[in-house]
C-alpha positions, 0 to 999 in steps of 0.5 A: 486536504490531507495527503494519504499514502497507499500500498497497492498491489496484487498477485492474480489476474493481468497485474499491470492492468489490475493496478491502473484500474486501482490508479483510475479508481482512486483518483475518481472516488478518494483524490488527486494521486499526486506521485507514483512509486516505480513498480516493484516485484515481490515475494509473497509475504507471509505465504507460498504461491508461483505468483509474485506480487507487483505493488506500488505506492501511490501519494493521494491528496483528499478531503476524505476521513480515514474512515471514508477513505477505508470505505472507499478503498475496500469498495474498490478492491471489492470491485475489481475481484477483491475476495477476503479469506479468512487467511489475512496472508493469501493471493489476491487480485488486489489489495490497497491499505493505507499506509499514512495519513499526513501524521496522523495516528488512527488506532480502532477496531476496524483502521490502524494508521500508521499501518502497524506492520509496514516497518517490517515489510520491505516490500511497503517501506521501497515504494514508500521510501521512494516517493517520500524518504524523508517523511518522518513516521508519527510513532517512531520518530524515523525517516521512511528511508531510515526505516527502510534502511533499518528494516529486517525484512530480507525477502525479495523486492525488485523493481518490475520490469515489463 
C-alpha cells in the first residue's frame, strides 16, 4: 500500500460542500484517507478572480498506481463540474493534483510526481506541511517544513474560517 499526498481545492460553486464531495470520492474510488490538513484560504495563483480558493490536503493510502490513480482523480474532478481551459492558471470547481506518492519519482508525458512546481507555492506546501512536516521530498533531500519554511511564495495563505 502506498501513501499519496493530494492537493485539493477550488474556487467556484459551494467551496466546502465541493471538497467533502471530493473527500467522499476519493476514499470510494482511490483509498483510505488517513489524515486531513485544516482548510486553508488562498489567493489565486498565477491569475486575478474575486474568488479566493479553499484547499486542502489530504493523506490517501492505496493500492492504485500512479497512473490509475491520475485517472482517477481526473474523473473525479470530471464529475463534480471540473472544465479544463486552455489556461493551466483559471477558476475552477475543483482541482486534485497529486503532490507525492511515498518516494517515488514519476516523470512522463502525462504524471510529474513529485508535483514540479509545490516547492514554490505556499498555498501546496501549508497543508502539506501540516499533516506531514518532516516527510523528506525525494529530489531535494528536504523536509516539507524545511520547504516550507524556505518557500519564496509570499501571496496569501490563511487558514479558513467558516
Amino acid at each position: 500500500m502506498a501513501k499519496v499526498y493530494f492537493l485539493i481545492g477550488g474556487n467556484l460553486g459551494n467551496r466546502e460542500q465541493i471538497l467533502q464531495n471530493t473527500l467522499n470520492a476519493l476514499n470510494k474510488d482511490v483509498g483510505k484517507v488517513l489524515k486531513l490538513s485544516a482548510l486553508y484560504e488562498t489567493e489565486p495563483w498565477g491569475f486575478e478572480h474575486e474568488q479566493s480558493f479553499l484547499n486542502q490536503v489530504v493523506m490517501i493510502e492505496t493500492d492504485l498506481m500512479p497512473e490509475n490513480v491520475l485517472n482517477r482523480t481526473q474523473k473525479i474532478e470530471k464529475d463534480l463540474g471540473r472544465i479544463r481551459k486552455k489556461n493551466r492558471y483559471s477558476e475552477r470547481t475543483i482541482d486534485i493534483d497529486i503532490l507525492l506518492y511515498d518516494d517515488l519519482i514519476v516523470n512522463t508525458e502525462r504524471l510529474e510526481i513529485p508535483h514540479p512546481r509545490m516547492a514554490e507555492r505556499m498555498f501546496a506546501l501549508a497543508p502539506l506541511a501540516e499533516v506531514a512536516p518532516e516527510f523528506i521530498h525525494p529530489v531535494n533531500g528536504k523536509t516539507l517544513l524545511e520547504m516550507k519554511n524556505s518557500c519564496p511564495d509570499t501571496s496569501g495563505v490563511s487558514i479558513f474560517k467558516a
